[in-house]
C-alpha positions as CSV (number, residue, x, y, z in Angstrom):
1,X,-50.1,-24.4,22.9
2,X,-47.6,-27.1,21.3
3,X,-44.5,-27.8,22.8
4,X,-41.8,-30.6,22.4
5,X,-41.9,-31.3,25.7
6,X,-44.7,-29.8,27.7
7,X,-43.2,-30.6,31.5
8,X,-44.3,-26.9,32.4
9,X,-47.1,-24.2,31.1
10,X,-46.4,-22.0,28.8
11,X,-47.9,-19.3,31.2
12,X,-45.8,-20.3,34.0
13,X,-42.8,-20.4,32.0
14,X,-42.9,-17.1,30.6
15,X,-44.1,-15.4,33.6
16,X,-41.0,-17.0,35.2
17,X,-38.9,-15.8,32.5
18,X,-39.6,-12.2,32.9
19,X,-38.6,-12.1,36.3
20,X,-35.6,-13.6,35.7
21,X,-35.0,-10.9,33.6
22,X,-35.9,-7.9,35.5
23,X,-33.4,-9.3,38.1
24,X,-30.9,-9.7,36.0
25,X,-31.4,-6.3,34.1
26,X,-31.0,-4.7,37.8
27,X,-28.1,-7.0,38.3
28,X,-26.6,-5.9,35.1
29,X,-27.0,-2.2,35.5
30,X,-25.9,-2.2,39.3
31,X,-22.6,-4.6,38.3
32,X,-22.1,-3.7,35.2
33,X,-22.1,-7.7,34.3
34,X,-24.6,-10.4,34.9
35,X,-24.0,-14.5,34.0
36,X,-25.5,-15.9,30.9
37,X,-28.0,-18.3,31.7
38,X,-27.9,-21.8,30.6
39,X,-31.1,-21.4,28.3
40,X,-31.7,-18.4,25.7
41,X,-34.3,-18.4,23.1
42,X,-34.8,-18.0,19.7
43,X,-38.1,-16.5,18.3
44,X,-38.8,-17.5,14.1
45,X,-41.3,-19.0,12.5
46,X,-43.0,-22.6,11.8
47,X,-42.3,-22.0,8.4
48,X,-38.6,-23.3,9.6
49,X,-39.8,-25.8,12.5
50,X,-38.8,-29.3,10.6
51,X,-35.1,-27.9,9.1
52,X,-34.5,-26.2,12.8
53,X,-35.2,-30.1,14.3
54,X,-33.2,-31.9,12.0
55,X,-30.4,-28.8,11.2
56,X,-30.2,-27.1,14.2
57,X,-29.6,-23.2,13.3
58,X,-27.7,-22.3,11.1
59,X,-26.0,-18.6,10.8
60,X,-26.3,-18.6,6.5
61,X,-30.3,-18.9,7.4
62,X,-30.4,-16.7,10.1
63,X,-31.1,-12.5,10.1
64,X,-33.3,-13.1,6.7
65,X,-35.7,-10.8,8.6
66,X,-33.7,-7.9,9.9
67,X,-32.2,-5.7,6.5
68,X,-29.6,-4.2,9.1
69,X,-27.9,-7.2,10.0
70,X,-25.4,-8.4,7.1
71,X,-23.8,-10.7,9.2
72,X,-24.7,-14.4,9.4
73,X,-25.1,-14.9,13.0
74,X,-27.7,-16.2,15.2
75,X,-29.8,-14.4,17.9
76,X,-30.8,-15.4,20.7
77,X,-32.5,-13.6,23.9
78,X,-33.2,-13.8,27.4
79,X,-36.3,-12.8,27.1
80,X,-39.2,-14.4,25.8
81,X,-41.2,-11.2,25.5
82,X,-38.6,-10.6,23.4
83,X,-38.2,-13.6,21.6
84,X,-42.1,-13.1,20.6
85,X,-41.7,-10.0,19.3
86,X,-38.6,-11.3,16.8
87,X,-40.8,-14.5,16.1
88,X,-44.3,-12.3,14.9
89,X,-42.0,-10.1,12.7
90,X,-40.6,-13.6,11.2
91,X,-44.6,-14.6,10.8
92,X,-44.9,-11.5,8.9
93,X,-42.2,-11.9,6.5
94,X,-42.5,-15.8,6.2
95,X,-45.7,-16.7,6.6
96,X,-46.9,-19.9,9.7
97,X,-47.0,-19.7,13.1
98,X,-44.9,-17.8,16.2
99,X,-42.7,-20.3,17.5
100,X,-40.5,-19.8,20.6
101,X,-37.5,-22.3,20.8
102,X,-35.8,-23.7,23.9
103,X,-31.9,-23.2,23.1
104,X,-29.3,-24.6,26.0
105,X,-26.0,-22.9,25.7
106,X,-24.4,-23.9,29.2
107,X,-22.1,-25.5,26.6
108,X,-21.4,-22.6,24.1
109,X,-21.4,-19.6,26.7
110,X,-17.2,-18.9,25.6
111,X,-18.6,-18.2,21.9
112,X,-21.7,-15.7,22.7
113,X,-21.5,-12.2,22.1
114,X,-23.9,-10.1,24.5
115,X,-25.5,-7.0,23.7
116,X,-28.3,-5.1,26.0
117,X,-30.9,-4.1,23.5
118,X,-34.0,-1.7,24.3
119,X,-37.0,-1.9,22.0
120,X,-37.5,1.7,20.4
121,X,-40.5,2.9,22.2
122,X,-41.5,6.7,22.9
123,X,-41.7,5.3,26.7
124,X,-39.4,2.3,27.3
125,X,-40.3,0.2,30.3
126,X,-38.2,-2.4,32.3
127,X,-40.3,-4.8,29.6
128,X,-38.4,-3.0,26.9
129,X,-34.6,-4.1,27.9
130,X,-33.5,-7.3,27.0
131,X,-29.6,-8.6,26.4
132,X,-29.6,-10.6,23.0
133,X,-27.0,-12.7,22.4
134,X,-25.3,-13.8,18.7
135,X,-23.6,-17.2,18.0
136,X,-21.6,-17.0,15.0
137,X,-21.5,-21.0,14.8
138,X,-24.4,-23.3,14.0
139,X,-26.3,-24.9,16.8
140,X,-27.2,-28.0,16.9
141,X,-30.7,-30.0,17.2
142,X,-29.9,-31.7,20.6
143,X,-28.9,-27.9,21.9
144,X,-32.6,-27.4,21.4
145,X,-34.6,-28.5,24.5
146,X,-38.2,-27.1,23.7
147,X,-40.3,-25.4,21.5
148,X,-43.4,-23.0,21.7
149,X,-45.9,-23.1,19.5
150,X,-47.6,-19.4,19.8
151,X,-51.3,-18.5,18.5
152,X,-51.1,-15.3,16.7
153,X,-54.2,-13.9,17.8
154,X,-53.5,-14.6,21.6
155,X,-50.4,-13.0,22.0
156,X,-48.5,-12.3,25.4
157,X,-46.7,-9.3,23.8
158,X,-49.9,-7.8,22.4
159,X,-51.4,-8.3,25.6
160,X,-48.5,-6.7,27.8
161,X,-48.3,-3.8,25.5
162,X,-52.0,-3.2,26.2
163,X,-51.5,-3.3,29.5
164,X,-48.7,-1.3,29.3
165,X,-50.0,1.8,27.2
166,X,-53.1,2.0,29.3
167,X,-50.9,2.5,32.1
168,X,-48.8,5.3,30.9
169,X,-51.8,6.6,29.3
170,X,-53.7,6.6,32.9
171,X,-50.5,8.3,34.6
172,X,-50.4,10.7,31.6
173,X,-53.7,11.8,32.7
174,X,-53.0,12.2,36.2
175,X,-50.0,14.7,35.8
């Protein structure tokens, strides 16, 4: 696992991560609001690894993978599940590695847009619901705190969704 930085695991981090985000997905849906944390993530390739260091992102390069989105904006998640998912899809179409970046917005919060997402499954699970965020604006290279470096045949996702469809297949079975 690269990373810029390296103070924590990878493991750790992500495992962290989700809970955060279960909490605040039952925070958001009891409230109806929840507060945008002070670091989102961003899920692309390694294809874009040096201009991302030395340009930041930028919304005229971002949404190259997604045909539905005509605007120029940049995403960014809560969830690094989620931010996995965006950055194999980005593997697919560009070629390198998954790579997971680090973004701090506790200085762009005013300028985020915030939309809960749910991935389209048959069977959505609290896994499934993430809030993604867009940033019309480009963000800068010191905004980016970390990176994650992910191997694409050991992948967290792939690994939860096994998991995950063996369990609704085993409680399938026992209806």
């Amino acid at each position: 696992m690269n990373s810029k930085i390296g103070y924590i695991s990878f493991l750790d981090f992500y495992t962290e991560n989700m809970y955060d985000c279960i909490l605040n997905l039952v925070k958001l849906r009891q409230e109806g609001r929840v507060a945008v944390p002070d670091f989102l993530y961003h899920g692309t390739t390694t294809t874009f690894l040096h201009d991302i260091l030395m340009k930041g992102l930028l919304p005229e390069k971002a949404g190259q993978c997604w045909k539905e989105d005509s605007e120029k904006r940049i995403f960014l998640t809560d969830s690094m599940y989620a931010a996995e998912l965006f950055a194999l899809k980005a593997v697919v179409v560009y070629g390198g590695e998954p790579i997971i970046f680090v973004v701090d917005v506790s200085n762009l919060k005013s300028n985020l847009a915030l939309d809960e997402e749910t991935f389209e499954k048959e069977y959505p699970t609290v896994f499934d619901t993430y809030k993604q965020y867009s940033f019309e604006e480009p963000i800068s290279p010191r905004e980016i705190r970390d990176y994650y470096i992910l191997p694409k045949d050991k992948s967290i996702f792939q690994l939860i969704e096994t998991i995950r469809d063996n369990y609704l297949k085993n409680s399938q079975n026992k209806v």
